[in-house]
Backbone as CSV, one residue per row, in Angstrom:
resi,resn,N_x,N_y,N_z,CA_x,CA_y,CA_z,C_x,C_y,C_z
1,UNK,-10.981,-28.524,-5.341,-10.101,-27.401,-5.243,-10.016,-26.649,-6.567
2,UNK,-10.072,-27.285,-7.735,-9.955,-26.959,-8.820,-10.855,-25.760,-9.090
3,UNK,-12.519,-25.951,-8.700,-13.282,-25.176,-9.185,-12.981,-23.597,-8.525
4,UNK,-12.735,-24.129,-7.392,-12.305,-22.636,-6.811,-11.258,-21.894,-6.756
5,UNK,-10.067,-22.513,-7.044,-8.923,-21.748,-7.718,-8.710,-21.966,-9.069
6,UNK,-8.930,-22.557,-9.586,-8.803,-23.264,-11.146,-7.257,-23.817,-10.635
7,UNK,-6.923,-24.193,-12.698,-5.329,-25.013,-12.666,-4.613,-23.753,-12.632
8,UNK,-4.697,-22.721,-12.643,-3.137,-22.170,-12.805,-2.714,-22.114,-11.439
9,UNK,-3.285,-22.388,-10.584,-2.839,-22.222,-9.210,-2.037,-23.220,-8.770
10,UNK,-1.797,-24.497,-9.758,-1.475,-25.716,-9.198,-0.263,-26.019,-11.031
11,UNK,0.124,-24.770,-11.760,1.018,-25.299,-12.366,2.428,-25.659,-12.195
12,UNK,2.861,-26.056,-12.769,4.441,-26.856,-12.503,5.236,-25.991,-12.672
13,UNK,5.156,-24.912,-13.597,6.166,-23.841,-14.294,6.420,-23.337,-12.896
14,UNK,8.177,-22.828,-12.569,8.622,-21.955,-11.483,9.119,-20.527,-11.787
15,UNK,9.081,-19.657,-11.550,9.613,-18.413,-12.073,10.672,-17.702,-11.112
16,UNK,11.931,-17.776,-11.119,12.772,-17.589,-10.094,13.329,-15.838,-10.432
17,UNK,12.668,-14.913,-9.547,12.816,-13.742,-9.961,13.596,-13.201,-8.840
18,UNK,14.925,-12.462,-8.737,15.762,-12.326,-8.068,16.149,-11.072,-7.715
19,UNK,15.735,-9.966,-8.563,15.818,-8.439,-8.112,14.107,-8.197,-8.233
20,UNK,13.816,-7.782,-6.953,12.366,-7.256,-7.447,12.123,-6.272,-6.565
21,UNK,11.214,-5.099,-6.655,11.018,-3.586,-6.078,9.408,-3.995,-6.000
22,UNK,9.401,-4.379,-4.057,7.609,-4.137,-3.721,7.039,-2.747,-3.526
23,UNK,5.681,-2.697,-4.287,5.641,-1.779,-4.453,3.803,-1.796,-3.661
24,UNK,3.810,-2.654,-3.433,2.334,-2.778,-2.386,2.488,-4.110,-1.655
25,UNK,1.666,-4.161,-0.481,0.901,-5.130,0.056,-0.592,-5.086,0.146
26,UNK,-1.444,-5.895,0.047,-2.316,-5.745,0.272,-2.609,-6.911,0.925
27,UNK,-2.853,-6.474,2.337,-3.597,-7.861,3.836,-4.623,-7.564,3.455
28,UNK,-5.545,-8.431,2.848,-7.081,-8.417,3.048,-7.645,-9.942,2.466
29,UNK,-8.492,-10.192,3.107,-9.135,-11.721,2.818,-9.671,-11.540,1.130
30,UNK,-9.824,-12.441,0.583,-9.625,-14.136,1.449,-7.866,-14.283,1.129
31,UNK,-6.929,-13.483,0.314,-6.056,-13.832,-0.022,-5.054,-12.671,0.141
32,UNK,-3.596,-12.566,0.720,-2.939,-11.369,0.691,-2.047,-11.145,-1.271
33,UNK,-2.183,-10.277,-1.575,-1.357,-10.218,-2.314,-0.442,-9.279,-2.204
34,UNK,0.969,-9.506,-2.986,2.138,-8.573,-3.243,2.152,-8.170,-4.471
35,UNK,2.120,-6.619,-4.795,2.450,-6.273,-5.679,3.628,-5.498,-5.799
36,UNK,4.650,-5.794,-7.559,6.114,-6.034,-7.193,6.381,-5.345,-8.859
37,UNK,7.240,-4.937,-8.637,8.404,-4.607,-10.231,9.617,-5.214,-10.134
38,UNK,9.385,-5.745,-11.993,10.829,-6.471,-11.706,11.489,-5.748,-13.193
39,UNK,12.648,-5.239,-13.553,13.545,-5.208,-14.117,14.076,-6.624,-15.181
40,UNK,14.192,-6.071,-16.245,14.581,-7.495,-17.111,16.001,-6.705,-17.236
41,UNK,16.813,-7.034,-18.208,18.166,-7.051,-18.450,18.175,-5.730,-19.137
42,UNK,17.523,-5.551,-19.803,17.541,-4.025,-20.562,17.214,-2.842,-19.867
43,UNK,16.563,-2.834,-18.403,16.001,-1.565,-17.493,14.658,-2.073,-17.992
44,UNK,13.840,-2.301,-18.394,12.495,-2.361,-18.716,11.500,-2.802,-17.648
45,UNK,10.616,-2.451,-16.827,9.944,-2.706,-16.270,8.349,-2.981,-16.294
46,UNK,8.104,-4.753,-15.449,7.021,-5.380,-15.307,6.469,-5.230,-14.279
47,UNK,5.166,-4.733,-13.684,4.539,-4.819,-13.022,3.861,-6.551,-12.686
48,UNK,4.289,-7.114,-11.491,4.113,-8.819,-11.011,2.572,-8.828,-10.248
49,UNK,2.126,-9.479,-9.880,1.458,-9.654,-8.273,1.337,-11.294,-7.969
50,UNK,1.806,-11.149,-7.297,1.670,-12.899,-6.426,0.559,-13.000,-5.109
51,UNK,0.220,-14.190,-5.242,-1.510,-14.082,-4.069,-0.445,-15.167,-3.129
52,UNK,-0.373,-14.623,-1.791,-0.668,-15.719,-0.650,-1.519,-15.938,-0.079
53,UNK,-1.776,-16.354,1.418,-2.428,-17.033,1.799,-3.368,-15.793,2.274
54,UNK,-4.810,-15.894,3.202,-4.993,-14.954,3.796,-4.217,-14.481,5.197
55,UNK,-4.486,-12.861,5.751,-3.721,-12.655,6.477,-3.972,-13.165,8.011
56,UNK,-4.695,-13.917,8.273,-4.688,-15.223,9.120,-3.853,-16.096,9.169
57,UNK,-3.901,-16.707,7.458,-3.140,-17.750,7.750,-1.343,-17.358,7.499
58,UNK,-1.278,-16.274,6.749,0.409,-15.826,6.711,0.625,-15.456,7.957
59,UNK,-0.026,-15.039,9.108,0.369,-14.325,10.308,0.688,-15.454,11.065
60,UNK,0.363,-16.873,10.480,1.227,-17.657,11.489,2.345,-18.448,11.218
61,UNK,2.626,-17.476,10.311,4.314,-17.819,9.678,5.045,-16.259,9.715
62,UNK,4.424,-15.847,10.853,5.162,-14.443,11.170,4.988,-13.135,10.567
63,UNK,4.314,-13.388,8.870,3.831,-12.213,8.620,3.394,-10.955,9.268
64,UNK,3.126,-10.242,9.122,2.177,-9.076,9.308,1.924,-7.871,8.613
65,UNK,0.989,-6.935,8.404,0.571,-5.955,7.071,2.231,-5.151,7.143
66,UNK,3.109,-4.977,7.564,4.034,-4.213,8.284,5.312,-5.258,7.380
67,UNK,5.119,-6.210,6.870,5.792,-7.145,6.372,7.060,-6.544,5.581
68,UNK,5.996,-6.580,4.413,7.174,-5.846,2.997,6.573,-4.649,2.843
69,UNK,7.179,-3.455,2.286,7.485,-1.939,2.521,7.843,-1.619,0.898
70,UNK,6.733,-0.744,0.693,6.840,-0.547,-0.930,8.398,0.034,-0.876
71,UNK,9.430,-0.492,-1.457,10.784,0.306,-1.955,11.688,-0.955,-1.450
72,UNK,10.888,-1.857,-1.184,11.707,-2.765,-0.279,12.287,-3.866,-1.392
């Protein structure tokens, strides 16, 4: 598994981010990603992206491209 995702896919660190503004989806194989802004304490803004699964396998946890809604 390693070679094909490497370790950062499997680190321990959690990042608990609690206001965040999606600002894409992208459904497309092999992996969906979200892309997101988050706000730190000062107004300053980070552009995020987090990879899930592909949109096969998120669609059977109810997903769909229709999911999250840039402004959402």
């Amino acid at each position: 598994m390693f070679a094909h995702h490497g370790a950062t896919s499997y680190a321990n660190n959690i990042v608990v981010l609690k206001e965040v503004t999606v600002t894409k989806l992208v459904w497309a194989n092999p992996h969906t990603i979200v892309l997101f802004d988050v706000k730190d304490d000062k107004g300053n803004v980070s552009h995020w992206a987090g990879e899930a699964g592909s949109p096969s396998a998120v669609s059977l946890l109810g997903w769909t491209k229709n999911s999250l809604q840039p402004g959402t």
